[in-house]
C-alpha positions in Angstrom: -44.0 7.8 -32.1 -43.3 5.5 -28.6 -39.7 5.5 -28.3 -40.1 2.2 -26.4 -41.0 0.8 -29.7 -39.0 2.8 -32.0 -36.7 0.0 -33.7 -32.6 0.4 -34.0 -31.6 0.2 -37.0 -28.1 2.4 -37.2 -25.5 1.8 -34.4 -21.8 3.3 -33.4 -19.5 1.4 -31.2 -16.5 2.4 -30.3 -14.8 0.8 -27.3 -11.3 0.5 -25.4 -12.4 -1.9 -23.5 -13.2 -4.8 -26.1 -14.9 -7.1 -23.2 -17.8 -9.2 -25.3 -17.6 -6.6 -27.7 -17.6 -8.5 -30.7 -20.5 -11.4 -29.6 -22.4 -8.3 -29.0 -21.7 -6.6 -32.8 -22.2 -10.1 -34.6 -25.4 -9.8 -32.9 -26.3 -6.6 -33.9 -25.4 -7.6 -37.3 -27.6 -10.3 -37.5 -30.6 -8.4 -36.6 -29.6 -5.9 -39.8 -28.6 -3.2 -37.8 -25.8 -1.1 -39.9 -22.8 -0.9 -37.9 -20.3 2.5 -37.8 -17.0 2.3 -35.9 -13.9 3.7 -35.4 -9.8 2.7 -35.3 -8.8 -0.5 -33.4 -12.3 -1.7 -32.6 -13.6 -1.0 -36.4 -10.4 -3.7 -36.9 -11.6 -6.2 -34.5 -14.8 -6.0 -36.0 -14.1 -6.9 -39.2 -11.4 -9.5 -38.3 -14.2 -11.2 -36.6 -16.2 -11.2 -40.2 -18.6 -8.7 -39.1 -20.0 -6.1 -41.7 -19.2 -3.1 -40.4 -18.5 0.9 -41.8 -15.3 3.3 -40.8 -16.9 6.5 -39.3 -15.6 8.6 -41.8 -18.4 6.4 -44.4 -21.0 8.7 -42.2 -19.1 11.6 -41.8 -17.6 12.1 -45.3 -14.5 13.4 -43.3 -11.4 11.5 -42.8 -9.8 11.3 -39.4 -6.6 13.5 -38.5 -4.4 15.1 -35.8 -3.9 11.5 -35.5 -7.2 10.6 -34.6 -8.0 13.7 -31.9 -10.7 14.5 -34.6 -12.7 11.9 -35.7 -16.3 11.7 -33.8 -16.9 15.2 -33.6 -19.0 16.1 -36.4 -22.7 17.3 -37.2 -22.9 13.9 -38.8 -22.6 12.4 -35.7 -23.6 14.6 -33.1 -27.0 15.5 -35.1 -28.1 11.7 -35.5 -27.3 11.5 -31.9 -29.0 14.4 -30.7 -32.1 14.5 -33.0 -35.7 14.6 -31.4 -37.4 12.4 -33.4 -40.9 13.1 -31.9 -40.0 16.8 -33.3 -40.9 17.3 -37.0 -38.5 20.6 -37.3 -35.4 18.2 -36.3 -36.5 15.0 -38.9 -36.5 17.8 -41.7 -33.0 19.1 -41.0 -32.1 15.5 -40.7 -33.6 14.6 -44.6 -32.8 18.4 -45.8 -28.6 17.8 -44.8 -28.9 13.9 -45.7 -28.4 12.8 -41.9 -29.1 9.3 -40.6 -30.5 9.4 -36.6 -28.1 7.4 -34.8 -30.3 5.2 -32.2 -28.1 2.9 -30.3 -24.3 4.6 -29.3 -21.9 1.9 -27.1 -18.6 4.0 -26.0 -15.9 3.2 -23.3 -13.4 6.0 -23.0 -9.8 6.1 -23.1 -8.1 4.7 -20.2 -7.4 6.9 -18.1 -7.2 5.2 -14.7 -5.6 2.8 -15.7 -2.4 4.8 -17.3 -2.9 6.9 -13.8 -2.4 3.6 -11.8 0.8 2.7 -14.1 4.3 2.8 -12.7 6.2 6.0 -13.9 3.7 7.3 -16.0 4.0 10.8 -17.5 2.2 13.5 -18.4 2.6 13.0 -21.3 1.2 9.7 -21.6 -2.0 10.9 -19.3 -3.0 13.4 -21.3 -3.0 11.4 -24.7 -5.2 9.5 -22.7 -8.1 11.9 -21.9 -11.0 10.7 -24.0 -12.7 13.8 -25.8 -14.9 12.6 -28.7 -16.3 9.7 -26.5 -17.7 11.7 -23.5 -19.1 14.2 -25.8 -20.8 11.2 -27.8 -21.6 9.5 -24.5 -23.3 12.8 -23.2 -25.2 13.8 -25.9 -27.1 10.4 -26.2 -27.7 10.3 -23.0 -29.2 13.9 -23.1 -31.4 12.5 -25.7 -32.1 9.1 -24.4 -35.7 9.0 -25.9 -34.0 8.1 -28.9 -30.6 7.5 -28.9 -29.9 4.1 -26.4 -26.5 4.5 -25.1 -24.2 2.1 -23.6 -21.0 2.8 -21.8 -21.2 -0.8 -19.6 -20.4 -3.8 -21.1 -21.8 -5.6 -18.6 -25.3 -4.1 -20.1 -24.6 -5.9 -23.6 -27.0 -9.1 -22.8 -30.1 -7.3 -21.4 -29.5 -5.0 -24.4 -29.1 -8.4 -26.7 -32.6 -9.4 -24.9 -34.4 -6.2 -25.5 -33.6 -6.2 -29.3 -33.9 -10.0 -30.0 -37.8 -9.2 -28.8 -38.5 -6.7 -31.0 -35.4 -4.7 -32.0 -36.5 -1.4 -29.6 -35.5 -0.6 -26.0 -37.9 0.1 -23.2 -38.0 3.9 -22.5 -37.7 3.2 -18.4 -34.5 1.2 -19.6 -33.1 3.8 -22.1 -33.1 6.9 -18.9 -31.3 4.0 -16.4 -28.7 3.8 -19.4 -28.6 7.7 -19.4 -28.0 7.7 -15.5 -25.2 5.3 -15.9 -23.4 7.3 -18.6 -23.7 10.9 -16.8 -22.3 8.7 -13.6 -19.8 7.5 -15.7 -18.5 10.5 -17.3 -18.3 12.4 -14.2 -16.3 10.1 -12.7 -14.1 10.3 -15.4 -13.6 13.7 -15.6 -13.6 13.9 -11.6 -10.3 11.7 -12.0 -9.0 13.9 -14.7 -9.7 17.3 -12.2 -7.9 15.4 -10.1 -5.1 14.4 -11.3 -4.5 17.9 -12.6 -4.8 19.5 -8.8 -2.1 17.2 -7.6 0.5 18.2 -10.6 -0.4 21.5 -10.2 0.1 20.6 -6.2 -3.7 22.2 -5.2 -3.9 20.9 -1.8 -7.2 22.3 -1.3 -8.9 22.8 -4.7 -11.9 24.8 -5.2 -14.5 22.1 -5.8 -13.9 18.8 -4.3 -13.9 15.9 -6.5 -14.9 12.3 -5.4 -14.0 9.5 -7.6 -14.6 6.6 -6.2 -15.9 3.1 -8.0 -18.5 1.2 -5.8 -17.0 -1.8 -4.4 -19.5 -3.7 -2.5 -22.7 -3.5 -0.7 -22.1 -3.7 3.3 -24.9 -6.1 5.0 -25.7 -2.7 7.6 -23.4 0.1 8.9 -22.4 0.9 12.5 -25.9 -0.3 12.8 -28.5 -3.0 11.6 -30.6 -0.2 10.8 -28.3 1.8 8.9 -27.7 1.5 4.9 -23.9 1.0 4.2 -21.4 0.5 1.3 -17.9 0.5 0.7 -16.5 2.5 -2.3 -12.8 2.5 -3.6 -9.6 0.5 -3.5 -9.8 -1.2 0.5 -10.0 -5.1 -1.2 -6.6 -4.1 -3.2 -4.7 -3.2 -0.1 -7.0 -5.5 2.2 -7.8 -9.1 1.0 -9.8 -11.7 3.1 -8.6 -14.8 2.8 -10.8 -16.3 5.2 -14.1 -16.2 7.0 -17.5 -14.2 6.9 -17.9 -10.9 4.7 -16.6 -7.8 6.5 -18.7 -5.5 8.2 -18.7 -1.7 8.2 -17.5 -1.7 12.0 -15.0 -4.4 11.1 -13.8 -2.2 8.1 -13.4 1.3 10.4 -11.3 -1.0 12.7 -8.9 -2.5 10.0 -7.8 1.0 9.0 -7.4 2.0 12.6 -5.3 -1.0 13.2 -3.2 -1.0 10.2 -2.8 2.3 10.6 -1.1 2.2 13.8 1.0 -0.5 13.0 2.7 1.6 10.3 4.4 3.3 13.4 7.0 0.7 14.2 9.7 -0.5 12.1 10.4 -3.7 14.8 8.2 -6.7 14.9 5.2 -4.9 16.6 1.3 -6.0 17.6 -1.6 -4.5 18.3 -5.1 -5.3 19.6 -8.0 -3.1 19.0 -11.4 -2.8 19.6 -13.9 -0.4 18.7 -10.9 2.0 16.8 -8.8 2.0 20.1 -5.7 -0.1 21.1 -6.1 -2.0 24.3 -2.5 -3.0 24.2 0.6 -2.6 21.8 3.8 -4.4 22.1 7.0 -5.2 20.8 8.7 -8.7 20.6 11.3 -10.9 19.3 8.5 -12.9 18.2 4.9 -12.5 17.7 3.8 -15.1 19.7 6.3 -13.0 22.5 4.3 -9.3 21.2 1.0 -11.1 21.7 1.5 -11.9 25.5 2.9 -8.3 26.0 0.0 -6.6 24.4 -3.0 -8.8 25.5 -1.3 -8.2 29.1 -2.1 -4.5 29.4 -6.3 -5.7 29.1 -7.1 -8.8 28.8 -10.9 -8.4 28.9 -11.7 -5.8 26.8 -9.7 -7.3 23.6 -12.7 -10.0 23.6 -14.1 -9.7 19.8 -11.4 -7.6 19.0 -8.9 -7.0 16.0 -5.7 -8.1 16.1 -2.7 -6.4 13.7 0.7 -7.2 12.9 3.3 -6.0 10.9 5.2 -9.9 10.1 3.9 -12.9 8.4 2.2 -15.2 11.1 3.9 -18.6 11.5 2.4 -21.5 13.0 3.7 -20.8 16.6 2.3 -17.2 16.4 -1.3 -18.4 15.3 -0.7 -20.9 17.8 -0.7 -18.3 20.2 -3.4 -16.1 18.9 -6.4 -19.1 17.9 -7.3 -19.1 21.4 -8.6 -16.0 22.0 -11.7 -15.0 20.4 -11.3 -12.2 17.8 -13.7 -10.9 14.8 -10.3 -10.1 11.9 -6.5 -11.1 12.3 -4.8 -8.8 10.0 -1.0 -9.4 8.5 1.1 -8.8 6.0 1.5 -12.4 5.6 0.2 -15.9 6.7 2.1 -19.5 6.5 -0.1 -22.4 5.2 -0.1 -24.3 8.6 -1.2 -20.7 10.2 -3.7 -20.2 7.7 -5.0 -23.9 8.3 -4.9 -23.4 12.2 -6.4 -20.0 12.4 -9.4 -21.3 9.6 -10.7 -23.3 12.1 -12.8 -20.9 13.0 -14.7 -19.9 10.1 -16.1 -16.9 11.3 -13.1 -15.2 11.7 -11.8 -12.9 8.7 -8.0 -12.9 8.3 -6.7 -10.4 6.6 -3.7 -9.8 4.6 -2.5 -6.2 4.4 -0.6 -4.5 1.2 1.7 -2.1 3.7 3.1 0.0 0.9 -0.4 0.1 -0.8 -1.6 1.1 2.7 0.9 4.0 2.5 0.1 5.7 -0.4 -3.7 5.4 0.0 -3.7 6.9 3.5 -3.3 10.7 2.7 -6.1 12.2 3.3 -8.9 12.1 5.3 -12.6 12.7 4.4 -15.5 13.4 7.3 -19.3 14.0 6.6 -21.0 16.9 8.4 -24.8 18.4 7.5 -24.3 19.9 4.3 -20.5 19.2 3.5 -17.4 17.2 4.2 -14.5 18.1 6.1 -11.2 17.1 4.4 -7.5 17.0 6.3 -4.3 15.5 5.7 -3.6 12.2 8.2 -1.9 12.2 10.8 1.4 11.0 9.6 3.6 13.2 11.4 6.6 11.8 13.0 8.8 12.7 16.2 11.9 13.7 15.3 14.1 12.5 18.7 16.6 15.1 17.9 13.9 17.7 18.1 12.7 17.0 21.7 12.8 19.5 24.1 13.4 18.1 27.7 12.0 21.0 29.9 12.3 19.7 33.5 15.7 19.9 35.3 15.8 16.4 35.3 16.9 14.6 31.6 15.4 10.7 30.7 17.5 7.8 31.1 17.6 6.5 27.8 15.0 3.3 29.0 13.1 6.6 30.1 13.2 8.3 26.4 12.6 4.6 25.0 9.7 4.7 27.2 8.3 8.1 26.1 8.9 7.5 22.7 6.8 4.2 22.2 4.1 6.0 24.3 4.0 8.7 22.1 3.4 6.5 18.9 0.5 4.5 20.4 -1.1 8.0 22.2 -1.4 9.1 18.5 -3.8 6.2 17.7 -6.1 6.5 20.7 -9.2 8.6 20.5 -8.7 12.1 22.6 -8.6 12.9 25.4 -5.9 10.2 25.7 -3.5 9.0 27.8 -1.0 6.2 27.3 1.1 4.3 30.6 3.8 2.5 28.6 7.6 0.6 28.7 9.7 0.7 25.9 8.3 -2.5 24.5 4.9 -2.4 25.5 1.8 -0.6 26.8 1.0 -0.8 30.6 -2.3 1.1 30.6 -4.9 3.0 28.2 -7.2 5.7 29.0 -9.0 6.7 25.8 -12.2 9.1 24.7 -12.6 11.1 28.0 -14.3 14.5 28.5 -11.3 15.1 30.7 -7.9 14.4 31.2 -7.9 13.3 34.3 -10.3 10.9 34.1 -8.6 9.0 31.2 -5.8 8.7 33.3 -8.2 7.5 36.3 -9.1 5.3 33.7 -5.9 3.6 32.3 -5.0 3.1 36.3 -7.7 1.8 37.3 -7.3 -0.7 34.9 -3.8 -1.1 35.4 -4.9 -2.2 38.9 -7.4 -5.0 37.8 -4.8 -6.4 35.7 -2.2 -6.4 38.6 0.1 -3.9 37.0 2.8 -1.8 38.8 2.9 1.4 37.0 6.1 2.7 38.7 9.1 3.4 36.5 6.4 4.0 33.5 6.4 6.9 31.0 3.0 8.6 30.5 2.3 10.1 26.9 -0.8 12.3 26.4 -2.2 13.6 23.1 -2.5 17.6 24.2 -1.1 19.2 26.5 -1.7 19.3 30.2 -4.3 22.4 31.2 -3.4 22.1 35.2 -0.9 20.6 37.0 -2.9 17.7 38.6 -2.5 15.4 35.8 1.1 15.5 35.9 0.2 14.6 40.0 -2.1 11.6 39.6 0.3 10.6 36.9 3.5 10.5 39.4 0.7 9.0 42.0 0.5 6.2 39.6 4.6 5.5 39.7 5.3 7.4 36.1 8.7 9.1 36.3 8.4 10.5 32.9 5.9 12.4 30.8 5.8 13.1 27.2 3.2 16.1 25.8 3.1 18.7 23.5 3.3 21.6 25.8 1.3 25.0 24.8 -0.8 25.9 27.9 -0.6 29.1 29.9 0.0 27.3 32.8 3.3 25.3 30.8 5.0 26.9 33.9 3.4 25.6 36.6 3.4 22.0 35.4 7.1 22.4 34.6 7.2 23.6 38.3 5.4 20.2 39.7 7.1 18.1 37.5 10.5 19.1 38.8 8.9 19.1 42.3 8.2 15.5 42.0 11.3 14.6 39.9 9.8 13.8 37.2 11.5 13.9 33.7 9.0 15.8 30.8 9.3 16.2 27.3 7.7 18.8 25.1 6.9 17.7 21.5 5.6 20.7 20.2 2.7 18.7 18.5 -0.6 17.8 18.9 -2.5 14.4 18.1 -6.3 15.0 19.0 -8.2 12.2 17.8 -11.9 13.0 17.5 
């Protein structure tokens, strides 16, 4: 016997998620296919006049524990697990008066979706962890040959097509139906594992589990020669309300962006490009934030990102249309904004779900050759009360101001870093140097071409200071005041220099390497 012509003639749905569900069934019936079902979608059936049978007709065993038990049963698990190209298993089939069951279409209990409910409880999530339907869902599609399975109701009108032909399913389509439910099911129970490491508060579980739903295909990835997708929840806490479809690179920068916005509280901008700030400001406006931040480089910023953290009016967009960016992210746009800044139709503008942001930013997952590295982010905040001023000399309070907004900017620049900065705004940015020196050379070198006097400035670095001459080409530069973890042998004799050149230096006690 072919299984690709082997006709259906016995079928079981039962679904949570009713989508087309009952256009498909009438179909079904129509072609004389017997119908078995179960609960709430056995009801819908037959309210929609379709002929169909309570699973306990084909069990011979009424559902209890309130409805915990229902599906699993030899009646059921035999017809779906039967080999009917093996002559031992048809015999046990007509010797116990079994049926083969030859098309199964199960959704299970939903799970994410109570997860994603507010104030759910435990309760409630673990009434809602199927049983009956994966075990159903992997048995057929362990025996796939003969027993189609459906667990996507977006499958229901090539299935419809397939049986209105001839009433049998291709074999090559029956084992991509198989894929799909073992996908399925493990992503399922991958959310369950899940959910039960973080009430159990497993920070690092044995076996890491991935659930993530695939959410679109990317044209390329860093490269056009590079296959990319993006998986997950990004369009809930990201939506594009304008321009061309996002790229991967576009994507890495939005997080860095958003991400470092989260660090102020006051109206605050930022302009990045290729994951690094080239300038951060404060303002009373945006439109004021902008001119800050776009004057610590206003070359590199060309094709950038720009993020901030209030809704853009028309003045702001007014001062932003002009420049050439690739995204303008927000957590909010006005109507004439959005009409101004859409004049440019390739440019995405973004509006950002901050608190969504928040709670989806908690870990972070890297590939390396055979693994993954996982850590928490970087969310760790300065507390001022916890500074330790080493040097002799203590910061003015514009100083500390200074140090402080530095400090919150240094965090988001790729390591080695080093941040020239005033209490509203960055001067100068020296990011992804071998050494530490030279990312200072950098950021005043730049400072230079842009015409900026870096005297009075605080200097922020991401790690400590190895040897006393960055704390020297720093104070070269015109910084008074330097903020750094601290933690090197030679703490000492930067101290030393610092206090020589009266200088003002803080010690945070932590470290923000950005690799």
């Amino acid at each position: 016997m072919n299984p690709s012509e082997y006709k259906i003639k016995t079928a079981i749905i039962s679904v949570s998620d009713k989508t087309g569900i009952v256009d498909f069934a009438k179909t079904l019936a129509n072609l004389g296919i017997e119908i078995y079902s179960t609960g709430g979608t056995a009801k819908i059936l037959k309210d929609a006049s379709i002929d169909v049978k309570s699973i306990s007709q084909l069990t011979g065993f009424q559902e209890i524990l309130g409805g915990r038990v229902k599906t699993l049963h030899p009646a059921i698990h035999a017809g779906l697990l039967a080999d009917l190209s093996n002559e031992e298993h048809t015999k046990q089939l007509s010797e116990n008066n079994l049926k083969s069951i030859d098309l199964l279409v199960v959704n299970l209990y939903p799970f994410e979706q109570t997860l994603n409910k507010e104030n759910v409880t435990h309760e409630e999530l673990i009434e809602n962890i199927d049983i009956g339907g994966p075990a159903m869902l992997r048995a057929s599609a362990k025996n796939y040959r003969w027993t189609a399975v459906v667990v996507n109701p977006a499958r229901y009108s090539e299935i419809i097509a397939y049986l209105e032909a001839g009433q049998s399913i291709p074999e090559d389509y029956r084992v991509k139906l198989a894929g799909e439910v073992f996908s399925h099911t493990a992503y399922y129970d991958s959310l369950i594992a899940n959910y039960f490491n973080q009430h159990n508060q497993i920070e690092i579980p044995e076996k890491l589990n991935l659930s993530f739903n695939l959410s679109q295909t990317l044209r390329y990835g860093e490269n056009p020669h590079q296959k990319a997708a993006l998986y997950g929840y990004f369009n809930c806490i990201f939506e594009k309300m304008h321009g061309k479809e996002l790229s991967f690179n576009n994507i890495i920068d939005i997080s860095a962006a958003s991400e470092l916005i989260l660090e102020f509280d006051e109206l605050a901008l930022a302009i990045i490009k290729h994951t690094n700030p080239c300038g951060v400001a404060l303002g009373n406006t945006i439109a004021d934030a902008f001119e800050k931040a776009l004057a610590t480089d206003n070359v590199s910023p060309f094709g950038g990102i720009i993020a901030v953290n209030r809704k853009i009016d028309l003045d702001a967009a007014n001062a932003i249309h002009s420049m050439f960016t690739e995204v303008i992210i927000a957590p909010d746009f006005t109507d004439d904004a959005l009409e101004l800044l859409m004049k440019k139709k390739d440019r995405r503008l973004i509006k950002v779900n901050f608190e969504l942001l928040k709670k989806h930013s908690s870990k972070n997952i890297r590939s390396v050759p055979g693994g993954l590295l996982t850590q928490d982010s970087d969310k760790l905040l300065l507390n001022e009360n916890s500074l330790t001023v080493v040097t002799k000399r203590k910061p003015t309070d514009e100083e500390l101001q200074s140090m402080m907004f530095a400090w919150k900017v240094c965090k988001h620049v790729k390591s080695n870093a080093i941040v020239y900065a005033k209490s509203d705004r960055t001067l100068a940015i020296g990011a992804g140097q071998m050494s530490r020196v030279d990312s200072s050379r950098i950021a005043v070198e730049k400072a230079k071409l842009q015409g900026i006097d870096l005297s009075g400035s605080a200097i922020a670095s991401d790690a400590f200071f190895p040897f006393d001459d960055g704390v020297r080409y720093a104070a070269s530069a015109g910084a008074t005041a330097v903020i750094q973890p601290g933690g090197s042998v030679r703490d000492e004799e930067v101290i030393k220099t610092a206090d020589e050149l009266n200088l003002t230096m803080i010690f945070t006690g932590i470290r923000h390497f950005r690799h």
